[in-house]
C-alpha positions as CSV (number, residue, x, y, z in Angstrom):
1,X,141.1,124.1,89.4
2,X,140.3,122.4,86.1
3,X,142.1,119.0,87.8
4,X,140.0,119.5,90.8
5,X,137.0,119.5,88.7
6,X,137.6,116.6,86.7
7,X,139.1,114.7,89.6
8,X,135.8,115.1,91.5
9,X,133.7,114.2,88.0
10,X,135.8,111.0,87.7
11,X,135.0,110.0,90.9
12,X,131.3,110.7,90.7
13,X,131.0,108.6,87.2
14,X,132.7,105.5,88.9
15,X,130.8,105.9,92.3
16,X,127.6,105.8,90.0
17,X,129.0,102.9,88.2
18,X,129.4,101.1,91.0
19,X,126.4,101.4,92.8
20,X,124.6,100.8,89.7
21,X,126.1,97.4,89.4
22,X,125.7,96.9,92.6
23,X,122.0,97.4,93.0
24,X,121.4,95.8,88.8
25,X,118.3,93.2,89.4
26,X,120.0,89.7,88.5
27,X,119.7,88.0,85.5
28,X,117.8,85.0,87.3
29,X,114.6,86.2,88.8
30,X,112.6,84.1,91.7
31,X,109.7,83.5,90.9
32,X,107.0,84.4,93.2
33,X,105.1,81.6,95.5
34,X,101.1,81.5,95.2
35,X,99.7,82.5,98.6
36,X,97.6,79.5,98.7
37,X,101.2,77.3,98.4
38,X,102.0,79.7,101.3
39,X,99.2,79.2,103.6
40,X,98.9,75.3,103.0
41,X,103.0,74.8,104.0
42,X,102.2,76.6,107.5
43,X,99.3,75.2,108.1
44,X,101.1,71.6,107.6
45,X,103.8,72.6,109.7
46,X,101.4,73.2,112.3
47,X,100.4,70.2,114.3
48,X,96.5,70.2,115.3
49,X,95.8,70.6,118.6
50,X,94.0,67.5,120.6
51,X,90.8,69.3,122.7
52,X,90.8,66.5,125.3
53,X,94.7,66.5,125.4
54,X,96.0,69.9,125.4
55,X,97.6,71.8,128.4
56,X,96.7,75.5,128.9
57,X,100.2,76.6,127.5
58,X,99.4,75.1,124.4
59,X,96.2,76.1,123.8
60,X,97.3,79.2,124.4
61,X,100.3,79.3,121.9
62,X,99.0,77.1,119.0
63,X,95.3,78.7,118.6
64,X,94.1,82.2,117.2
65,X,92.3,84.2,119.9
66,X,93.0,82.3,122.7
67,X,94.8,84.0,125.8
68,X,95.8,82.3,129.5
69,X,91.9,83.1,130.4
70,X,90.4,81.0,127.2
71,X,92.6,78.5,127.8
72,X,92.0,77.7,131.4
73,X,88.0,77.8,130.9
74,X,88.8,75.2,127.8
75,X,90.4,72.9,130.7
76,X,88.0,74.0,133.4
77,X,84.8,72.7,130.9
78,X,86.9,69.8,130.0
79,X,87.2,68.8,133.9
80,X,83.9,69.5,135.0
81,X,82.3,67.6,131.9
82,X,84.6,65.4,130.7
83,X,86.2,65.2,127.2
84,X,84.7,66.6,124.4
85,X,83.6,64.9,122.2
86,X,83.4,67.1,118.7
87,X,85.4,70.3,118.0
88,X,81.6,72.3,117.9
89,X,81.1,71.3,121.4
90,X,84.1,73.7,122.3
91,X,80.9,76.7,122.1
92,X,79.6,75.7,125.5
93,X,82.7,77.1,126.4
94,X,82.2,80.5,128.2
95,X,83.9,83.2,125.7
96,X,84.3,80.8,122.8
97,X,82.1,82.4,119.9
98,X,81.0,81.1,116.5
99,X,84.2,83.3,114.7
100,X,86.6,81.9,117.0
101,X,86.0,78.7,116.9
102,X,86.0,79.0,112.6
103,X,89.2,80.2,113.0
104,X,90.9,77.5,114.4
105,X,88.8,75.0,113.4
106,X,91.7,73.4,111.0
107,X,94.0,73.6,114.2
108,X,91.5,71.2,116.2
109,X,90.8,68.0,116.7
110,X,89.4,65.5,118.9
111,X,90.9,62.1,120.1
């Protein structure tokens, strides 16, 4: 019994060990990226999107708050009154707001 006992302590003491070891912080710690270094490196990686240029799909895809419907009465205004000619002129669009159109103002552009 007494073997038993100390058999099943032994084990417990290394199986602490181990996981111990195991889950130890390293010695080198990352350190932690500013969220404004964050937010600058996506919105680099994301190309802006031309107004007079774009097809549905990628207005759609590349702009905050802009589903297949939005996207189709960007192209519809853009047909039926030719290219636009600054970003703020997108607000004639039916559906386009004051909010959505500061949200992606960084993401447009007109060529």
């Amino acid at each position: 019994m007494r073997r038993s006992v100390f058999s099943s302590l032994f084990f417990a003491i290394l199986t602490s060990l181990s996981i111990t070891a195991i889950a130890a912080p390293s010695s080198k710690p990352e350190a932690p990226v500013p969220l404004a270094a964050q937010l600058s490196a996506s919105e680099q990686a994301t190309p802006k999107v031309n107004l007079n240029a774009a097809d549905a799909e990628t207005l759609r895809r590349d702009l905050f708050g802009i589903g297949a419907a939005k996207a189709k009465a960007i192209i519809a205004y853009r047909e039926s009154n030719g290219s636009f000619t600054a970003v703020d002129e997108l607000l004639e669009v039916k559906g386009i707001g004051k909010s959505l159109l500061e949200k992606n103002r960084d993401r447009l552009e007109v060529k």
